[in-house]
Structures are given as structure tokens and as C-alpha cells.
C-alpha positions as CSV (number, residue, x, y, z in Angstrom):
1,X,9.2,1.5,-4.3
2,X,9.9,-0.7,-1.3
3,X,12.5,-3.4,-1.1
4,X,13.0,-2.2,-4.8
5,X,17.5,-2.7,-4.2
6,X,17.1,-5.6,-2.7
7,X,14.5,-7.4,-5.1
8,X,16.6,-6.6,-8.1
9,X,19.6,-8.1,-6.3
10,X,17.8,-11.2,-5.3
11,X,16.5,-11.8,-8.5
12,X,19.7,-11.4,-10.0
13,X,21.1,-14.0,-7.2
14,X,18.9,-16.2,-8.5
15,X,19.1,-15.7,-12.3
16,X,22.6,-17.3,-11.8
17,X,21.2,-20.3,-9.9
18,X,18.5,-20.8,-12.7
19,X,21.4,-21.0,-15.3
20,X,23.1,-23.9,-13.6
21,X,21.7,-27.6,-14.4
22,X,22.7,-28.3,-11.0
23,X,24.0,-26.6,-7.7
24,X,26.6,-26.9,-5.4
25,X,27.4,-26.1,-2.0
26,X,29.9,-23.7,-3.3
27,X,27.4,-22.3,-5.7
28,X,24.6,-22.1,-2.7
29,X,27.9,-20.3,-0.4
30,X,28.6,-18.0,-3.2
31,X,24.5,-17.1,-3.8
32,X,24.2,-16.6,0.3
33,X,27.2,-14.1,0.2
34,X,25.2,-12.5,-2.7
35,X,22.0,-12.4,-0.5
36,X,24.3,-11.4,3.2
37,X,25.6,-8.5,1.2
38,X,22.1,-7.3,-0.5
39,X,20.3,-7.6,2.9
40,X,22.6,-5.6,4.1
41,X,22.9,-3.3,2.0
42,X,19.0,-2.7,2.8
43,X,19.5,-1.7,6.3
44,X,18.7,-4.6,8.1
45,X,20.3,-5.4,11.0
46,X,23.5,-7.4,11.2
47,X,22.3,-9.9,13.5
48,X,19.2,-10.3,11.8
49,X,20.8,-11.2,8.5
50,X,23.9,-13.4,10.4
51,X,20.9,-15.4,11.3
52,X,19.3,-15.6,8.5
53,X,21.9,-16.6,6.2
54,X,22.9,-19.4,8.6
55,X,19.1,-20.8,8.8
56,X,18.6,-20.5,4.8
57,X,22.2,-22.1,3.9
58,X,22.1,-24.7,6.8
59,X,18.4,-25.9,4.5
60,X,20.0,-25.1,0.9
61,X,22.4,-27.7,1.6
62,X,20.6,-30.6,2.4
63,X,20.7,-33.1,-0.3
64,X,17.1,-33.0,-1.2
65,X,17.9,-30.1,-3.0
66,X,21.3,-30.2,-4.5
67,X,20.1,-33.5,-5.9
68,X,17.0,-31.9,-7.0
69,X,16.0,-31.3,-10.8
70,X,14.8,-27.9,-9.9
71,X,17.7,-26.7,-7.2
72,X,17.1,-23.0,-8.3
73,X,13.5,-23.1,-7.5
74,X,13.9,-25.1,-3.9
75,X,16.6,-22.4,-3.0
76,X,13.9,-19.4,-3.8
77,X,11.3,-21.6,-1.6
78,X,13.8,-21.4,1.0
79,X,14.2,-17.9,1.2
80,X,10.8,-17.1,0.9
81,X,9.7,-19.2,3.8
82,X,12.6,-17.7,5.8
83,X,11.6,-14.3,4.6
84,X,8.3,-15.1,5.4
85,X,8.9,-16.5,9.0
86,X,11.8,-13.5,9.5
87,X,8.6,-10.7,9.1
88,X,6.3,-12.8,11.5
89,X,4.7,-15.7,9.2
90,X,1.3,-14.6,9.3
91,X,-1.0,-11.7,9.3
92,X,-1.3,-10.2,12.8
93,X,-4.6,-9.1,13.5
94,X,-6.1,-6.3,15.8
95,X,-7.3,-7.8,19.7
96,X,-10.4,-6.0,20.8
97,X,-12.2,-6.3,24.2
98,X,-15.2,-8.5,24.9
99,X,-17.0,-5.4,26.0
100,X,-17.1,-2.5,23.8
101,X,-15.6,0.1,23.4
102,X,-12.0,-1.8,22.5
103,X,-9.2,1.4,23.1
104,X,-6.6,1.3,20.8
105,X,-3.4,3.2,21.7
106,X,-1.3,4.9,19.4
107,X,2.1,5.5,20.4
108,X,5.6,7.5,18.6
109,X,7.9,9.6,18.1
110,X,7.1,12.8,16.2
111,X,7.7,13.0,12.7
112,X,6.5,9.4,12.1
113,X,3.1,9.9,11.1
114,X,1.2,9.2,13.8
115,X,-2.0,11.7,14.2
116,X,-2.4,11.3,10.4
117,X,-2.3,7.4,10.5
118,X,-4.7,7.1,13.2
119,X,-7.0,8.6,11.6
120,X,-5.7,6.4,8.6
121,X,-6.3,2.9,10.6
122,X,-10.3,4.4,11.8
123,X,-10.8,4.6,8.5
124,X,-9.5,1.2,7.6
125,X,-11.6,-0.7,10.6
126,X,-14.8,1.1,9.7
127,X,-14.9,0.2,6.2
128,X,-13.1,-3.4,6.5
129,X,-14.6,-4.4,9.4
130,X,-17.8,-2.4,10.5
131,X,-16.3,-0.6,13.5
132,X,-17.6,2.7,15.0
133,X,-14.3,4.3,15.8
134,X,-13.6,7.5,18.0
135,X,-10.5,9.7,17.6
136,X,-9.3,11.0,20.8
137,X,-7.1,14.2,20.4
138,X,-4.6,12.7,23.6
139,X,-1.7,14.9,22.0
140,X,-1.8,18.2,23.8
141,X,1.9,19.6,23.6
142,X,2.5,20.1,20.0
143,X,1.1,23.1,18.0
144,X,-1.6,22.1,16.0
145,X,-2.2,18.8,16.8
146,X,-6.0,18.5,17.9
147,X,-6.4,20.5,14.6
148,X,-4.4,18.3,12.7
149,X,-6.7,15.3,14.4
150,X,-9.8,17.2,13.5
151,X,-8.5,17.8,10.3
152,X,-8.0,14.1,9.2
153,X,-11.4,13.3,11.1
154,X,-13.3,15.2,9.1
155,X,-12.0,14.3,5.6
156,X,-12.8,10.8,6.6
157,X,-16.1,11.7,8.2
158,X,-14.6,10.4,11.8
159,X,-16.2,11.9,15.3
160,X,-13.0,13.5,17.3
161,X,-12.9,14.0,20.8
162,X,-11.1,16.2,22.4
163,X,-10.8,18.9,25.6
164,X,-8.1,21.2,24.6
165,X,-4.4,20.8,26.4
166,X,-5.2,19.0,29.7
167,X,-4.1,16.2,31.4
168,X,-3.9,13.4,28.4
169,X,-5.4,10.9,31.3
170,X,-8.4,12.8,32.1
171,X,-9.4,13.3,28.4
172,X,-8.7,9.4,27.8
173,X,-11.1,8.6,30.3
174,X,-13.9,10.9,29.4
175,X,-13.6,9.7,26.0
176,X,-14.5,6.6,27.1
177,X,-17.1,7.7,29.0
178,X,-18.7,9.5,25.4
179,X,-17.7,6.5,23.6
180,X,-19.8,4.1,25.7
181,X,-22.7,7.2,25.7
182,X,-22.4,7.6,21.7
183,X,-22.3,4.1,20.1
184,X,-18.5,4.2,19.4
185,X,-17.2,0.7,19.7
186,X,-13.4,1.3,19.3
187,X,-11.3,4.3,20.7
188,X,-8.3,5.1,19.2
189,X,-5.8,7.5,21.1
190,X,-3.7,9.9,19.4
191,X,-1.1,10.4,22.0
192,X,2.0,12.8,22.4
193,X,5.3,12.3,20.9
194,X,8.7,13.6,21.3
195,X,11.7,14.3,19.1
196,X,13.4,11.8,21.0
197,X,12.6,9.0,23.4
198,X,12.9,10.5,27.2
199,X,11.6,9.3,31.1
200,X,9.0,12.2,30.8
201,X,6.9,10.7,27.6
202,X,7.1,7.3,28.7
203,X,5.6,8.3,32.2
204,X,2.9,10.0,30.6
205,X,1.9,7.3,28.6
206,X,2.4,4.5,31.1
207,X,-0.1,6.2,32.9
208,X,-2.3,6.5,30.2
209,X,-2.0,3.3,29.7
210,X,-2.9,2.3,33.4
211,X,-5.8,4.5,33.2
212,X,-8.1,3.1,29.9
213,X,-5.9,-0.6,29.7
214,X,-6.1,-0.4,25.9
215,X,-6.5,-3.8,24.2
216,X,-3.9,-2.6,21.5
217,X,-1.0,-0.5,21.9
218,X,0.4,-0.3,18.2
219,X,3.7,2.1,17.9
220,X,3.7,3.9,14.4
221,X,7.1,4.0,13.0
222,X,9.1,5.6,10.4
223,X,10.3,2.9,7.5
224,X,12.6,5.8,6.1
225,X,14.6,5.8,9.5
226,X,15.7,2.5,9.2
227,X,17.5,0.9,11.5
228,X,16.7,4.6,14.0
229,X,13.0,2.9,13.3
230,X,14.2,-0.3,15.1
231,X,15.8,1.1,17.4
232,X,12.4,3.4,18.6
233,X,10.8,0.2,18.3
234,X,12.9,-1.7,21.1
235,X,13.0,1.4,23.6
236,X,8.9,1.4,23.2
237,X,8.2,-2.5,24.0
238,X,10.7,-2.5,26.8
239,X,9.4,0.2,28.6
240,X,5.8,0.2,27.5
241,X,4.9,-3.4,26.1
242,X,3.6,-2.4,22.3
243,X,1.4,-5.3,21.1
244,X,2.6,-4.3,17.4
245,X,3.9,-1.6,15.0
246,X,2.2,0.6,12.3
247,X,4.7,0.8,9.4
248,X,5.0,4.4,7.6
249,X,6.1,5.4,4.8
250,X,7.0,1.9,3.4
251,X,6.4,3.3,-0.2
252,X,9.5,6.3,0.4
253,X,11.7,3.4,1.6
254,X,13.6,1.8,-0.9
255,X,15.4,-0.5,1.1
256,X,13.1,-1.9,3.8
257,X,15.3,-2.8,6.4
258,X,12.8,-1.9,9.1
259,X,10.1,-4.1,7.8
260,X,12.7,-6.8,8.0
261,X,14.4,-6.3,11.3
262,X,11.7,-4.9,13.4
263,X,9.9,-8.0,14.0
264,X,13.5,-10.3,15.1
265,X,14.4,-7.4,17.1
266,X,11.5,-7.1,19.2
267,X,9.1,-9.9,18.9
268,X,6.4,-8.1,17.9
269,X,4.6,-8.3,14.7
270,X,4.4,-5.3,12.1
271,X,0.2,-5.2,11.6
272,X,-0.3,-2.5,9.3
273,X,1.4,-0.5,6.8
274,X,1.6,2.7,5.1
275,X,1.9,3.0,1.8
276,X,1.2,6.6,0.3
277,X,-0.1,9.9,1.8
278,X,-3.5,9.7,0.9
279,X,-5.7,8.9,3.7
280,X,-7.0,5.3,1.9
281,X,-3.1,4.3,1.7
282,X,-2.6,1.7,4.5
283,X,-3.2,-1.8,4.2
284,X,-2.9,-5.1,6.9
285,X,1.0,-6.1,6.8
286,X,0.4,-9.7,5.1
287,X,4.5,-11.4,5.8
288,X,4.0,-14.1,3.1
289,X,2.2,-11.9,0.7
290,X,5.5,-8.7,1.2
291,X,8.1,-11.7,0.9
292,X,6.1,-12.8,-2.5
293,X,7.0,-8.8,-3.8
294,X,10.4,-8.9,-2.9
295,X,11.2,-12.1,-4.9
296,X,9.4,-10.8,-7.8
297,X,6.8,-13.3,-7.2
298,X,4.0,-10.3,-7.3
299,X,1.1,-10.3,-5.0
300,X,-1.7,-11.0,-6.6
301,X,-4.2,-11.1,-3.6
302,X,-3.8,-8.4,-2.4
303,X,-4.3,-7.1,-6.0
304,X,-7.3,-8.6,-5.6
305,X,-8.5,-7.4,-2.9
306,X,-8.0,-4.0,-3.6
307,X,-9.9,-4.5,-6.4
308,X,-13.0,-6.4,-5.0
309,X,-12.8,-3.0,-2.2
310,X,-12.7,-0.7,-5.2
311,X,-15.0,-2.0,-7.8
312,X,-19.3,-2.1,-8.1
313,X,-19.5,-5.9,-8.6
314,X,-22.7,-4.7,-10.9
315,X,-21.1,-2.3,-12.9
316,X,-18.6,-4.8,-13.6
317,X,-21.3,-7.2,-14.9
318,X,-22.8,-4.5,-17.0
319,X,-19.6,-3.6,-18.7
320,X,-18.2,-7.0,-19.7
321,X,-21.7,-7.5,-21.2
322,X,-21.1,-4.0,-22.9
323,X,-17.9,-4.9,-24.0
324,X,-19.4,-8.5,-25.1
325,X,-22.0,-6.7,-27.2
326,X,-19.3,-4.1,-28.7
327,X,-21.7,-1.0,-27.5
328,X,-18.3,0.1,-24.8
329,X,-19.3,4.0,-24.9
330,X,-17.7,7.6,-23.1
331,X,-19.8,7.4,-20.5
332,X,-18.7,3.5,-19.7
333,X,-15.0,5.1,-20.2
334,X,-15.5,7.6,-17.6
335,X,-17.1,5.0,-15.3
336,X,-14.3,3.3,-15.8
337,X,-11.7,6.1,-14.9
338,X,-12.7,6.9,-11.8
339,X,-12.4,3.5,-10.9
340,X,-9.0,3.7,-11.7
341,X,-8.5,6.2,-9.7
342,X,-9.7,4.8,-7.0
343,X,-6.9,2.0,-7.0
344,X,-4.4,4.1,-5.9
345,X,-0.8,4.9,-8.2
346,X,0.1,2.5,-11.1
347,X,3.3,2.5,-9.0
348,X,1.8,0.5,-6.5
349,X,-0.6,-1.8,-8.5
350,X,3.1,-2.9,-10.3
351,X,4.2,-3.9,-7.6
352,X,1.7,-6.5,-6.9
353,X,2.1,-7.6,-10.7
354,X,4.4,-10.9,-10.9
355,X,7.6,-10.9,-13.1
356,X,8.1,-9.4,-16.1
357,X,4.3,-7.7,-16.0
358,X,4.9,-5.6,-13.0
359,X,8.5,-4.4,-14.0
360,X,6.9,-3.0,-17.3
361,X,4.4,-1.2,-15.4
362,X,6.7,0.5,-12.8
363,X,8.2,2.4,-16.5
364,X,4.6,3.6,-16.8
365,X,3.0,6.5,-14.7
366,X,-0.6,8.4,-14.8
367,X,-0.6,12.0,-15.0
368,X,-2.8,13.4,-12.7
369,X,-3.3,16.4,-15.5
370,X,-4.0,14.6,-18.5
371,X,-6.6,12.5,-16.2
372,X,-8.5,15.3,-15.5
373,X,-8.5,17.0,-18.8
374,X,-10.0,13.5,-19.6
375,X,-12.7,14.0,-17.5
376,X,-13.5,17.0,-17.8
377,X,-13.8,17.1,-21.2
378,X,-16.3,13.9,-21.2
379,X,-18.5,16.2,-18.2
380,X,-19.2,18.4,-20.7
381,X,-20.6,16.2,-23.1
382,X,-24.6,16.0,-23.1
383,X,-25.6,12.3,-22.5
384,X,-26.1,12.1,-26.2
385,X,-22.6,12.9,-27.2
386,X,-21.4,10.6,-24.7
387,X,-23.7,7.0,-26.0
388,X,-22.7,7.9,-29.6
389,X,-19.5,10.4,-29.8
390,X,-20.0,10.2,-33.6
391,X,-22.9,13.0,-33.9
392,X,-19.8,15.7,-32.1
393,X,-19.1,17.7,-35.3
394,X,-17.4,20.6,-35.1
395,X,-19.8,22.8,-33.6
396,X,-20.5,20.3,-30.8
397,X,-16.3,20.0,-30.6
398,X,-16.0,23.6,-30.0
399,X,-18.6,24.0,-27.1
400,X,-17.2,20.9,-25.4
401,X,-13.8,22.7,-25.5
402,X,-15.3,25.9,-24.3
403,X,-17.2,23.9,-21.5
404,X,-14.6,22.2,-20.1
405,X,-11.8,25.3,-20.6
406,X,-9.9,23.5,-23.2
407,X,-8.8,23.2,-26.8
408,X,-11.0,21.8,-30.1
409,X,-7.2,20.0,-30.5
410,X,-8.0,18.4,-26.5
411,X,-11.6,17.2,-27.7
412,X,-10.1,16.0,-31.0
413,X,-7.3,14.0,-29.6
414,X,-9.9,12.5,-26.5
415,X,-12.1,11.1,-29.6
416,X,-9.3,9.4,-31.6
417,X,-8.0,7.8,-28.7
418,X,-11.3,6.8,-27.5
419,X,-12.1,5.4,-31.3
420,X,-8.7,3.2,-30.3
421,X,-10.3,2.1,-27.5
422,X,-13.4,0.8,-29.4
423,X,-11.1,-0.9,-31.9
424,X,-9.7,-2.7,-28.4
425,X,-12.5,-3.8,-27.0
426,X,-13.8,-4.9,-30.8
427,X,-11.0,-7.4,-30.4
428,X,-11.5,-8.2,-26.7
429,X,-14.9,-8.9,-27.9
430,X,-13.9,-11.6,-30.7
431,X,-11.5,-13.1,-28.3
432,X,-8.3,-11.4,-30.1
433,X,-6.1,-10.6,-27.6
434,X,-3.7,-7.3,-28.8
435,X,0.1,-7.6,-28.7
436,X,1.6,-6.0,-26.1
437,X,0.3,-7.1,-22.4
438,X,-2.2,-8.5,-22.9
439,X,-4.7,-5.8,-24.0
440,X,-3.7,-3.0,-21.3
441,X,-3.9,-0.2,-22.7
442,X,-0.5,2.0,-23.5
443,X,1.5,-0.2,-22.0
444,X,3.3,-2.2,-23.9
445,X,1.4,-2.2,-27.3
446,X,-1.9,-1.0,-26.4
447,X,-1.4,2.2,-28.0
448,X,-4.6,3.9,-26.7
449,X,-3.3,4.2,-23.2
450,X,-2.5,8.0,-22.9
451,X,-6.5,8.1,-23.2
452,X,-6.2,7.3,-19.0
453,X,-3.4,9.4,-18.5
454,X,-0.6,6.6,-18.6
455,X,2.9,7.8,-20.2
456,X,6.1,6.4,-19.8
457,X,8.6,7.8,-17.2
458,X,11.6,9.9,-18.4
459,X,15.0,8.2,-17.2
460,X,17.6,10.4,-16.0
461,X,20.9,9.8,-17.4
């Protein structure tokens, strides 16, 4: 999980400060050691953190809040403005041109995920904001790379242009050309990397770049490099001029010292992030809402969003009046399921949960196996079986089983938890809440929870 080191040492930072009546300066010095040494630890930049230490303390010690009744709390404000302000303040967004189409160059070193997250960010304007885009296959060095491109393209049901391995500037320009022919309203350039920054690559795409005059030149780098990540970051915008970074692999990156450093070191704002492999796993890079996670603090609109994006607003209606009505049946659990699996990883969903909530659901994890047992057990249930699951005797049990490749044990063990989940929604229904969290089910008290595939994670010791 990202930022997961230093959000347990912050929060235990301020733990300390909560225990106090009131706060010091010594106290506040001791806590901004405590938060030098955990930023650190994180991989961000020296510099960065001098300065940032310096700005909180310098507001910590005012006496507005070490004469305050809540000193704890005005010190976590602190930070999380500072954090806030340190990653850029506000959300960044994309510049297009006044006349379509808008060409948006993607720029990198290889290795960082660059062909698969343009395709990633296409995907992302089309459905959040409407866009026609147009991947252009620009990388014509390494192996595979227009396939990799067309690849992507066609899992997301993207166009991809491309001409095979000539001159990156003649296919950028044509693509243009088809763009302005085809409807496309945004082009997005895959362009060549390298292992390692040299004259040759930025030459190439300078002239790219002199050739189309992209409205958005966004650098994708590695979070997992850290500090290397900055570093790319710098050499890029000095001798290119990025307008912003793409952020990989945020969700491999424990620490997060790129997130944190990238924007102090170059000026320019991180505007999208990655957060999984799956080709739906990138979302707008929100400062407030990523300084909110690391204090524990949860973020609970982009929970919401990703819900709104995931869920049929209708269905939803139907269900709480189904759930209302106690009449919550297979065929509403399966509708249900693969809504969940829309979401994305529990793992991720936790860590938009504030406080205590989100760090009991980081324990839990869905098994991708037991999911589609699930499901494919309930597909091979007749419409009947699945409105009223009480006329499945045994004969009915062992064709299910046979349908679906299974056990009678599989079918038996589906139709007890799901008889749990009745008894939940029974209560839901009559406004008694379950012990536990609230009702979730399997975590925490539930009980019926292994019916989605939840199960608690093993802990090495």
C-alpha cells in the first residue's frame, strides 16, 4: 500500500500529541524530529523534508496553538495543509487546444509503464470526460512496442495508429492528419524511451515536439524508483518542458517519496496516478485528497466517486427497495458481486476508509477463486432456483454442482452462507445494525463474508 511506513509513523507521532493536555515547543520539536526521520525514511528528498519541517514547526509554534484546547488536532491541520501544498494543492487538470484534435505527449524512460498507461489515460478521458482519443504507436525502436500499443488498444476498444518503424515525426504528423479526418479529438503519443536518459532521445523528442506542439507533454514515471523517479523527472523538464507527471505504480510503493518530492523538485504537478495493473487502475492525482490517506484521515470522495463510476444508480434503487421489502434473492447477490468486482482490490477501497474502518479492512482480501466458484455456481441455477433457492433439493444440488464443475459440498456451503446473508439484510431491514462494522459482511462480525470471497490475510511471522 502507498505511504503505508510513513502513515503508521505519523499516526503514531501524533498518538503522543493526542495524550498530552497541552503541548510544548519541546513536545512540537520532539514530534517534528519524529516526522524529519519518517519522511525520510520514505525516500523523499532531503531538501524537500528540511523545508518542510521548518515551514510546519515555524506554524506549530505560534501561540494560537500551544494555547489551544485541541493542540494535537491544530498540529495534524498543519501538516496536512503543508502536505497538501508540498504535492501541489490542488488537482491539476489536462490543457487541451481550442481546435481539436488536442495532442497529448507521453514521454519516459523504459520500464516505467509508459505504452500501457497511455492507453490507460485514453481510457480514462473517454469515459470521464467524453473524449475521442487516438493512440499513436510513436515508439519505433523497442521490440514489440506497436504490438504492445495495439494490444492495450484493443482491450479498451481504442483506434491505434501506427506506420511501422519510421521516423517518429512523420507518423506524428500523419496521425494528426487521420485524427482531424476520423473524428478523434485528442491524440495521445506513445513515444520512445531509453534505459537511460541520453542527447539522442531528447533530440528525437524535441523534434517531435516542434513538429505536432502538443498541448500536454505528461512524463510517466516509476514511484518504485524513488528518488531515480525524481531525478528522471528534473532531466525531462529541463531539457524538454513536461507540463506534468503520470505516477506509476503508486500501489507497489510503500514509501512514496516520489509522490512527495517530485512536485518541490520540479515545479510541476503530479496529474494522474497509477494504481494497479489493470487497465481501469489510474485515477486524477487529487494533493488534498492523497495527504487525507496518509494521516489516516481516509478519503472518502474519492470512495465516492468510484462508486458513483461503478454502480447502475437504478439497480441501486431496486435493491434497497428489495432489501426494504426482505425479498434480497441469488440473482440480487450476483448483481451485486460483480459490482464488487468492478471496484477494484479491497486493498484499495481500505485505503480510502478513515481510521480504524480502513485498517480492519487492509487484514481482509478477496480471493479471486472463491469469487468465481461463487458465480459460477449461481450461472447454473435456472432463474427459478435463483428467486427462491429453497426449492434446490438434492437433485437440483447435484446438477448445479455438475453444471458449474463443482462439488454438492460447493452448492451446500453457497446456500448456507447465502441464508446468512438473508438473516443480514432481515436486520438491515428492521434497522438492526449487526456487530461488527457496521453490517459488512465477514469483516469484522458479519460472519457471511466468505460468501464474496473475503478471508482474512495470513501474517508471516
Amino acid at each position: 500500500m502507498a505511504f503505508e511506513g510513513l502513515s503508521e509513523k505519523l499516526n503514531s507521532v501524533f498518538k503522543n500529541l493526542r495524550g498530552k493536555g497541552r503541548v510544548s515547543e519541546e513536545d512540537i520539536r520532539l514530534a517534528m524530529r519524529e516526522v524529519r526521520l519518517a519522511l525520510l525514511e520514505a525516500d523523499v528528498s532531503y531538501k524537500v523534508v528540511k523545508d518542510f519541517v521548518a515551514t510546519v514547526s515555524e506554524k506549530a509554534m505560534g501561540q494560537d496553538v500551544l494555547d489551544s484546547l485541541t493542540p494535537a488536532q491544530q498540529v495534524i491541520k498543519i501538516v496536512s495543509d503543508e502536505l497538501t501544498a508540498l504535492m501541489g494543492g490542488a488537482n491539476a487538470r489536462l490543457t487541451y487546444a481550442s481546435q481539436p484534435p488536442s495532442v497529448i505527449m507521453m514521454v519516459g524512460l523504459q520500464g516505467a509503464g509508459k505504452t500501457t498507461n497511455v492507453a490507460k489515460l485514453a481510457g480514462l478521458i473517454r469515459s470521464q470526460q467524453g473524449k475521442r482519443p487516438l493512440l499513436v504507436a510513436c515508439d519505433v525502436y523497442r521490440p514489440a512496442a506497436i504490438t504492445q500499443l495495439q494490444v492495450v488498444g484493443k482491450q479498451l476498444d481504442l483506434p491505434v495508429f501506427e506506420m511501422g518503424q519510421i521516423d517518429p515525426v512523420k507518423i506524428a504528423q500523419e496521425a494528426i492528419r487521420y485524427a482531424k479526418d476520423h473524428g478523434n479529438d485528442v491524440v495521445m503519443l506513445d513515444t520512445a524511451g531509453r534505459l537511460h536518459i541520453d542527447e539522442e532521445l531528447m533530440n528525437e523528442l524535441k523534434r517531435v515536439k516542434a513538429a505536432v506542439k502538443p498541448s500536454e507533454i505528461l512524463l510517466v514515471v516509476d514511484a518504485m524508483t524513488g528518488q531515480d523517479a525524481v531525478n528522471a523527472a528534473t532531466a525531462f523538464d529541463e531539457a524538454l518542458g513536461i507540463d506534468g507527471v503520470v505516477l506509476t505504480k503508486l500501489d507497489g510503493d510503500a514509501r512514496g517519496g516520489a509522490a512527495l518530492s517530485i512536485r518541490a523538485a520540479t515545479g510541476k504537478p503530479i496529474k494522474f496516478i497509477g494504481t494497479g495493473e489493470k487497465l481501469d487502475m489510474i485515477e486524477p492525482f487529487h494533493p488534498d485528497r492523497m495527504a487525507s490517506r496518509i494521516l489516516g484521515m481516509g478519503d472518502v470522495l474519492s470512495l465516492i466517486e468510484k462508486a458513483e463510476q461503478t454502480f447502475d444508480e437504478e439497480q441501486a434503487k431496486k435493491l434497497e427497495e428489495k432489501i426494504r421489502k426482505n425479498r434480497f434473492t441469488l440473482q440480487d447477490y450476483y448483481d451485486q458481486l460483480v459490482q464488487l468486482k468492478k471496484m477494484g482490490d479491497l486493498s484499495q477501497i481500505a485505503e480510502m476508509m478513515p481510521g480504524q474502518l480502513g485498517k480492519q479492512m487492509q487484514s481482509t482480501e478477496i480471493d479471486p477463486k472463491m469469487m468465481a466458484h461463487t458465480e459460477a455456481i449461481i450461472l447454473s441455477m435456472t432463474p427459478e432456483e435463483r428467486e427462491n433457492p429453497k426449492v434446490i433439493g438434492p437433485s437440483r444440488k447435484k446438477r448445479i454442482a455438475a453444471g458449474c464443475g463443482l462439488e454438492v459440498v460447493d452448492v451446500n456451503r453457497l446456500l448456507k452462507q447465502f441464508e446468512m446473508m438473508q438473516q443480514l439484510t432481515r436486520q438491515l431491514s428492521s434497522g438492526k445494525l449487526p456487530k461488527g462494522l457496521g453490517g459488512f459482511p465477514g469483516l469484522g462480525g458479519g460472519g457471511g463474508g466468505r460468501m464474496y470471497g473475503f478471508g482474512r490475510k495470513k501474517r508471516l511471522r
